[in-house]
MARFIDO-182325 format. One line per field, with one value per residue (C-alpha): x, y, z. Coordinates in nm, 3 decimals. Each point is the difference from the previous one (the first is absolute). Layout:
N
east (X,...)
north (Y,...)
up (Z,...)
end
This chain:
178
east (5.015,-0.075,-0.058,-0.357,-0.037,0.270,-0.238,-0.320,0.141,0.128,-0.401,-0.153,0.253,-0.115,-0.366,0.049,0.189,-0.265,-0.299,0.114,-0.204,-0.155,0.266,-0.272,-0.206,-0.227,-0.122,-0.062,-0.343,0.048,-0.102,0.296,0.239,-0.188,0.070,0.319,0.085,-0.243,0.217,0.313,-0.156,-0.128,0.354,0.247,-0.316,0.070,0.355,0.036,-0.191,0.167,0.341,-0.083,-0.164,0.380,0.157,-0.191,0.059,0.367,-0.007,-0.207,0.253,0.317,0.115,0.194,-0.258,0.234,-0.069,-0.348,-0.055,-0.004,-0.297,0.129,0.182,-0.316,-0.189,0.285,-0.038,-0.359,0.022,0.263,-0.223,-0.297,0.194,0.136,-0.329,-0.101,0.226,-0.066,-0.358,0.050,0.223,-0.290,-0.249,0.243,0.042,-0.340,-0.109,0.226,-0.130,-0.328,-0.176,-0.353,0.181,0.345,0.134,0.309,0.303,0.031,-0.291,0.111,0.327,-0.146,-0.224,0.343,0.202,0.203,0.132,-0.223,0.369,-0.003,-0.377,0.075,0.288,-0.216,-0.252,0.219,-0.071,0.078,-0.192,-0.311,0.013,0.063,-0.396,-0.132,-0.195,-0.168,-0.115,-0.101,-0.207,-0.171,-0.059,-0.152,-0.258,-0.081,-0.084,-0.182,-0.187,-0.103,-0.297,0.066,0.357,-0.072,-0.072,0.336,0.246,0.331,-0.047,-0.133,0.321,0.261,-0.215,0.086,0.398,-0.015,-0.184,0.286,0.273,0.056,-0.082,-0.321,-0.162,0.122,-0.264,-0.276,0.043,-0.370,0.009,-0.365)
north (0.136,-0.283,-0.327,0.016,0.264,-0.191,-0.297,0.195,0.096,-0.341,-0.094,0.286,-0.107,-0.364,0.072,0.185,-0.306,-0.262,0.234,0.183,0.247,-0.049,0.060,0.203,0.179,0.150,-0.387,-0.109,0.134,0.252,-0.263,-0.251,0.275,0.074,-0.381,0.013,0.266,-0.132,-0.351,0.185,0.247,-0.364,-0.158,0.286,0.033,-0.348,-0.032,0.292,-0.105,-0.299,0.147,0.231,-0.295,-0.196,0.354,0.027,-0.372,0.029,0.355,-0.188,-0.274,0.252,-0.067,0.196,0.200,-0.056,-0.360,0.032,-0.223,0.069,0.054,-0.108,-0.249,-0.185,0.113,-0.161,-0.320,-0.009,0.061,-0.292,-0.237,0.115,-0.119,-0.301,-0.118,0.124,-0.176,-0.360,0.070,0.055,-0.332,-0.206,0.183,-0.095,-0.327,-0.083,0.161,-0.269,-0.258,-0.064,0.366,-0.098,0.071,-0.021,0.336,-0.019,0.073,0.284,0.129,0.005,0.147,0.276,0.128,-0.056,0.166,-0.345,-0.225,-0.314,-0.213,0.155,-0.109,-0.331,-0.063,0.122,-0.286,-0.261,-0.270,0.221,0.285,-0.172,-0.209,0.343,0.124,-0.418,0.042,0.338,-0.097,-0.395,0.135,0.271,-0.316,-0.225,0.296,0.065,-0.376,-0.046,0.336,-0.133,-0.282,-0.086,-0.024,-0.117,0.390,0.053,-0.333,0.167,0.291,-0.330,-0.179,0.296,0.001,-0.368,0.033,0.303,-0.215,-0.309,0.269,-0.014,-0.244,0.203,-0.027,-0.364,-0.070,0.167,-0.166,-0.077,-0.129,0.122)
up (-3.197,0.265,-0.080,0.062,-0.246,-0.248,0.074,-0.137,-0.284,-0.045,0.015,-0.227,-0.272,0.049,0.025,-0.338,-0.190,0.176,-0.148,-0.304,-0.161,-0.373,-0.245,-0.211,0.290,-0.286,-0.082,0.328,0.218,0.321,0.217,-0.108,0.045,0.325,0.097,-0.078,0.262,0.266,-0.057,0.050,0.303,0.136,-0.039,0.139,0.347,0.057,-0.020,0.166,0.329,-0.038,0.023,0.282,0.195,-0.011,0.071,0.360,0.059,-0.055,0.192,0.263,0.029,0.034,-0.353,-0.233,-0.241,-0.258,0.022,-0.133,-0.319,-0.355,-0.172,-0.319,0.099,0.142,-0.341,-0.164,0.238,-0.064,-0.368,-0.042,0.199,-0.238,-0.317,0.173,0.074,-0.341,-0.183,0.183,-0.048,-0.409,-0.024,0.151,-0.222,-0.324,0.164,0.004,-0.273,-0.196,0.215,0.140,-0.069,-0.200,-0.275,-0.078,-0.121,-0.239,0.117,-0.274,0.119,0.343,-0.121,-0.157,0.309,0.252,-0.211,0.032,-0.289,-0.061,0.031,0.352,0.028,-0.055,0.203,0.327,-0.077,0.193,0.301,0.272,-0.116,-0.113,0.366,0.134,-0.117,-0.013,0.361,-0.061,-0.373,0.131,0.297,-0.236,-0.269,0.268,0.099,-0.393,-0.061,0.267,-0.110,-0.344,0.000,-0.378,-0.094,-0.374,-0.112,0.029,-0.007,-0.085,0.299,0.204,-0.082,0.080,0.364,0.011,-0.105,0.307,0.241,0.015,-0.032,0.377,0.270,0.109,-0.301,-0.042,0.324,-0.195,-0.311,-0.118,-0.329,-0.115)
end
C-alpha cells in the first residue's frame, strides 16, 4: 500500500467519525441518511484534491513523495484549534453570563448546561477574566443605550448598561448619565 492510498483510507475513516450515520437508521428519513453520505462523499473529494495538490507541488519541487503531509494529523491540528477556540469562547460566555449578560444566570444554572461545577463557575468570575470580555460587552452597552429613547421601562437592564459602560476607559468617554 503507498502512502497515498494509506492516506485515503486515513480520510474515509475520518470522514466516517466526522459524519456518523443514525444509530437507528429506521428513525431517521432517507434524505438524512442521504446527507450523511453526501457530507462524507463532500469531505473525503476535498481532502483528497487537497492532498494530491501538495503531492504535485512537492513532486514539482524534487521532493521526496514520502514527505507529503498527514491528513490526520492536520484534522487533528484543526480539530485541537476548534476546541481551543471553543473553549475560550465558552469561558467568556460563562463569564459574562455572571456578569453583565441582561440577566444574570446562576452559576448552577450555568453549571448544569457546561457540564461544569457551579464552585468552578464561580472561581472563573475574577478581575482578569471579567477585564478580559469588559471592551466587547461596554462597546455593545454604549450602542444599546443610545438605542433606547426611554430608559425608565426598564431601570435595572438600564443600570447593568451603565455598570458595562464605565467598565473600561471607552465607555468611561461615553458616559451619559440620562
Amino acid at each position: 500500500m503507498t502512502s497515498y492510498r494509506r492516506a485515503l483510507f486515513d480520510i474515509d475513516v475520518m470522514a466516517r467519525l466526522r459524519f456518523p450515520m443514525p444509530e437507528d437508521p429506521d428513525v431517521v428519513s432517507d434524505e438524512e441518511v442521504e446527507a450523511v453520505w453526501e457530507n462524507r462523499r463532500s469531505f473525503v473529494e476535498q481532502y483528497r484534491e487537497l492532498l494530491e495538490q501538495r503531492l504535485d507541488e512537492l513532486m514539482t519541487d524534487g521532493y521526496d513523495i514520502d514527505a507529503a503531509p498527514d491528513p490526520l494529523v492536520e484534522e487533528l491540528g484543526w480539530v485541537g484549534d476548534q476546541l481551543a477556540w471553543m473553549q475560550i469562547y465558552r469561558d467568556q460566555l460563562i463569564v459574562f453570563a455572571r456578569t453583565f449578560a441582561s440577566e444574570a444566570i446562576p452559576a448552577r444554572t450555568i453549571g448544569d448546561c457546561t457540564n461544569m461545577s457551579h464552585s468552578t463557575i464561580v472561581r472563573m468570575v475574577n478581575e482578569d477574566s471579567v477585564a478580559a470580555i469588559a471592551p466587547e460587552v461596554s462597546g455593545a452597552a454604549y450602542h444599546a443605550l443610545h438605542a433606547v429613547d426611554n430608559h425608565r421601562d426598564d431601570p435595572e437592564f438600564y443600570l447593568r448598561l451603565k455598570a458595562a459602560l464605565v467598565s473600561t476607559e471607552e465607555g468611561k468617554e461615553h458616559d451619559t448619565d440620562q
